[in-house]
MARLO-461411 format. One record per residue (C-alpha): residue number from 1; residue in one letter; x, y, z. Coordinates in steps of 0.25 Angstrom, whole numbers, plus 5000, padded with zeros to 4 digits. Layout:
pos, code, c1, c2, c3
NUM, A, X, Y, Z $
...
REM end
This chain:
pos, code, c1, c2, c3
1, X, 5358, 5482, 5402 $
2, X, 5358, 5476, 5417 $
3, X, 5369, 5464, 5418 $
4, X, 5365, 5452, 5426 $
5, X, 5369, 5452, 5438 $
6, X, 5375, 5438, 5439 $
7, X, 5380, 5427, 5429 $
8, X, 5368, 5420, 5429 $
9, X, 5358, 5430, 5427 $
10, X, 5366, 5434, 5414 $
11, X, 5365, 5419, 5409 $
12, X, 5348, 5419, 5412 $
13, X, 5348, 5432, 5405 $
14, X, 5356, 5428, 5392 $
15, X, 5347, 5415, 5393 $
16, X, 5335, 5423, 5393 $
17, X, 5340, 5431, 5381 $
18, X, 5346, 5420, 5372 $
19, X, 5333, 5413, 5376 $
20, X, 5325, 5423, 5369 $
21, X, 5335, 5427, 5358 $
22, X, 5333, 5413, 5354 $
23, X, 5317, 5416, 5353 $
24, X, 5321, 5428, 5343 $
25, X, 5323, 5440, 5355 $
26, X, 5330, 5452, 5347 $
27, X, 5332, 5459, 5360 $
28, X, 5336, 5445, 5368 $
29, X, 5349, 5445, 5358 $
30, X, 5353, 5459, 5362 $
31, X, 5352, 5454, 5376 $
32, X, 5362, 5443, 5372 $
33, X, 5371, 5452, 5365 $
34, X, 5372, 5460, 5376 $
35, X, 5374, 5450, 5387 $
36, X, 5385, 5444, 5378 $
37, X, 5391, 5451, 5365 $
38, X, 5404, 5456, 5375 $
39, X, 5406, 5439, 5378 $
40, X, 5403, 5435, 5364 $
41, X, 5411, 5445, 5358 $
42, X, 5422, 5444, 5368 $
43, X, 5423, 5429, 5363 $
44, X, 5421, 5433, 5347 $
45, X, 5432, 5442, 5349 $
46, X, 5443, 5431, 5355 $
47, X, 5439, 5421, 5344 $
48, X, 5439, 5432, 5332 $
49, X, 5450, 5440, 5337 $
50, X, 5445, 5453, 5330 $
51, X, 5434, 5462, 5334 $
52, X, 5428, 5465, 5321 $
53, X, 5427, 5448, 5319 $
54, X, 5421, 5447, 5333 $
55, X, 5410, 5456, 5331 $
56, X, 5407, 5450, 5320 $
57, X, 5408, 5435, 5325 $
58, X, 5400, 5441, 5337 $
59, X, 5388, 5446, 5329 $
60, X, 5386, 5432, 5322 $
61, X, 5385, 5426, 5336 $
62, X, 5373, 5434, 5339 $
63, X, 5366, 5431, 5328 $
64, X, 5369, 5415, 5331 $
65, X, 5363, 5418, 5344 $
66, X, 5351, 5425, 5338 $
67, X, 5350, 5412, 5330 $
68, X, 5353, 5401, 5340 $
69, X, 5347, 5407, 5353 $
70, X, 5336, 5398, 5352 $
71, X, 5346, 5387, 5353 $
72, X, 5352, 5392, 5367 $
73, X, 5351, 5382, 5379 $
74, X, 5354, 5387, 5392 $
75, X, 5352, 5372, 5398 $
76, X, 5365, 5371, 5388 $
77, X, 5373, 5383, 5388 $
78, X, 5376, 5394, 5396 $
79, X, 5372, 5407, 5387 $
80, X, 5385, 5414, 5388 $
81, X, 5392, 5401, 5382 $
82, X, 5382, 5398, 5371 $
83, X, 5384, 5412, 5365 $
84, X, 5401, 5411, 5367 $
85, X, 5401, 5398, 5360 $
86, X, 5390, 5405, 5348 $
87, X, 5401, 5416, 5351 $
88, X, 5414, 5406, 5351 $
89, X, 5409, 5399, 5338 $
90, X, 5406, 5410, 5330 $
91, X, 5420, 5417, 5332 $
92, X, 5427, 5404, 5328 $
93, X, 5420, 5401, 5316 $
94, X, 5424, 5415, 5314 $
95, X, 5438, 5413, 5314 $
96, X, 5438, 5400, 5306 $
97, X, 5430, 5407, 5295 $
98, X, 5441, 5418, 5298 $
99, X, 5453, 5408, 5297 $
100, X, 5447, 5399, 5286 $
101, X, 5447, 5411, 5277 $
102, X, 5460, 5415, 5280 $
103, X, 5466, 5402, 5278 $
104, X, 5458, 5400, 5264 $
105, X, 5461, 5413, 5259 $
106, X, 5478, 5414, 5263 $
107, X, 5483, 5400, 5263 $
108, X, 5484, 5388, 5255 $
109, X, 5481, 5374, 5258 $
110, X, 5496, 5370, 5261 $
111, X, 5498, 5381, 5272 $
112, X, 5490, 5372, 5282 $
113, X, 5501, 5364, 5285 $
114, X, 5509, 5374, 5289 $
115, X, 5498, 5377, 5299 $
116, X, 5503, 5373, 5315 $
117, X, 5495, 5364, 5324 $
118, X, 5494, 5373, 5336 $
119, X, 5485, 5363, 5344 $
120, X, 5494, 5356, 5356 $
121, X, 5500, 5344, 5353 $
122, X, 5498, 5332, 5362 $
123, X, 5505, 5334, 5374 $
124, X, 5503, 5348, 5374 $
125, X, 5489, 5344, 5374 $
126, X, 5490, 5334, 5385 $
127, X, 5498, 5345, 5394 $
128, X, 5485, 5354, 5392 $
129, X, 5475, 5344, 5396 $
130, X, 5483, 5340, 5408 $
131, X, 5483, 5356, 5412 $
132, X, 5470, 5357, 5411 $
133, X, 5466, 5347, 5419 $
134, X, 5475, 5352, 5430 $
135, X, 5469, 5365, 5428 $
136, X, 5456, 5360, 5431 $
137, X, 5459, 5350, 5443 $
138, X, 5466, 5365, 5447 $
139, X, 5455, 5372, 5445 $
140, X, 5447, 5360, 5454 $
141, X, 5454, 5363, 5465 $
142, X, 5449, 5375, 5466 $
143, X, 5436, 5381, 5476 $
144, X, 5425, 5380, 5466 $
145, X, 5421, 5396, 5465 $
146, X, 5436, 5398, 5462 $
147, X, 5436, 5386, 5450 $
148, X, 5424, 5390, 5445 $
149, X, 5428, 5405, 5446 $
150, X, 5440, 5402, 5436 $
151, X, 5435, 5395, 5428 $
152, X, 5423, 5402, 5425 $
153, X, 5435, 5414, 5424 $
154, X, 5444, 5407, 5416 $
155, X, 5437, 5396, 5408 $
156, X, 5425, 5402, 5405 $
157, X, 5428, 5418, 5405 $
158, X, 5421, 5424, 5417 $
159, X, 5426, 5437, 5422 $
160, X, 5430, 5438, 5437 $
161, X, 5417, 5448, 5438 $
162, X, 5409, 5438, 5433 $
163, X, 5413, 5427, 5441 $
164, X, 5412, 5436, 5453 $
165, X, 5396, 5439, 5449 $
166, X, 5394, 5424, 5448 $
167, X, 5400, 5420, 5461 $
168, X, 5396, 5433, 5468 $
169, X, 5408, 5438, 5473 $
170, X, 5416, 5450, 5473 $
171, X, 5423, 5451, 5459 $
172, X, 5439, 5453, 5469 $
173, X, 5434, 5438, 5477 $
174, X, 5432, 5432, 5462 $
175, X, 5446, 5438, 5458 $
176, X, 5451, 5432, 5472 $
177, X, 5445, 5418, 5468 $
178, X, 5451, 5417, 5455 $
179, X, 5464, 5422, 5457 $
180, X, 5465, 5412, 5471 $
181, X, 5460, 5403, 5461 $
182, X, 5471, 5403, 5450 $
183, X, 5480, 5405, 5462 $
184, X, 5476, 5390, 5466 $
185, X, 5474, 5385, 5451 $
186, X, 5491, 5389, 5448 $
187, X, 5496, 5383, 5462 $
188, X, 5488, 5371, 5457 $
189, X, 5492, 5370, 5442 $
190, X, 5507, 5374, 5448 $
191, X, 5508, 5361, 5458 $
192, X, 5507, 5351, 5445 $
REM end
């Protein structure tokens, strides 16, 4: 199989393929499958934890995507996002089915108030949205290819490779971007 050779011409082409998968294409879904599986069950595998589960988890999301093709909108989602949220879901229902029956089955009724709340308490909570926001007026300052280099790499999981396709450049200028990037980002989250 020939790879796209940029970021957009992967995204028409699983378009194309959803698109027909959702008209009932066998050959369209091995087409998906093989564009994504290595994405999809990369994601399955962090949610379920074991391999075994992720395959399996993994299998159920291609039959979803078999059934709901026809629902996909690229006016509305990316292609890649669709199938990871399908993906995302599926493993988490996973492991409450997972935890659900290992709570029914080994504790009883009283042992939930022993359970500890590990959500952040208030100030904590306050602490991490003023971080936040200081991380994204950071991140602001920066030239637009590096900001949107980062985060593509670090919010949404692009590899340095990919990003270097997208923006054209030599995969050691991408390197060279980010790092002077985060070099910036720290000096700037370092002066507060």
């Amino acid at each position: 199989m020939q790879w796209p050779s940029s970021a957009d011409e992967a995204r028409t082409r699983l378009v194309a393929a959803l698109t027909a998968v959702g008209r009932g294409d066998r050959a369209a879904l091995r087409q998906v499958y093989d564009m994504t599986a290595a994405k999809l069950f990369g994601i399955c595998l962090r949610i379920c934890g074991e391999r075994a589960s992720a395959e399996d988890v993994l299998q159920t999301v291609y039959i979803k995507v078999w059934e709901r093709a026809g629902q996909f909108d690229a006016t509305r989602a990316s292609p890649i996002t669709w199938l990871s949220t399908i993906a995302r879901n599926g493993a988490i229902d996973w492991r409450r089915s997972v935890a659900g029956r290992a709570v029914r089955d080994t504790l009883p009724e009283q042992a939930a108030f022993a359970v500890a709340d590990d959500s952040l308490r208030a100030d904590q909570s306050l602490v991490a949205a003023e971080e936040g926001e200081r991380l994204h007026h950071c991140l602001d300052e920066l030239e637009g290819r590096t900001r949107a280099s980062i985060r593509a790499a670090f919010f949404d999981g692009a590899t340095y490779a990919e990003l270097a396709a997208r923006e054209n450049v030599p995969l050691g200028t991408m390197k060279s971007w980010i790092r002077r990037g985060l070099l910036r980002l720290k000096d700037c989250l370092g002066d507060g």
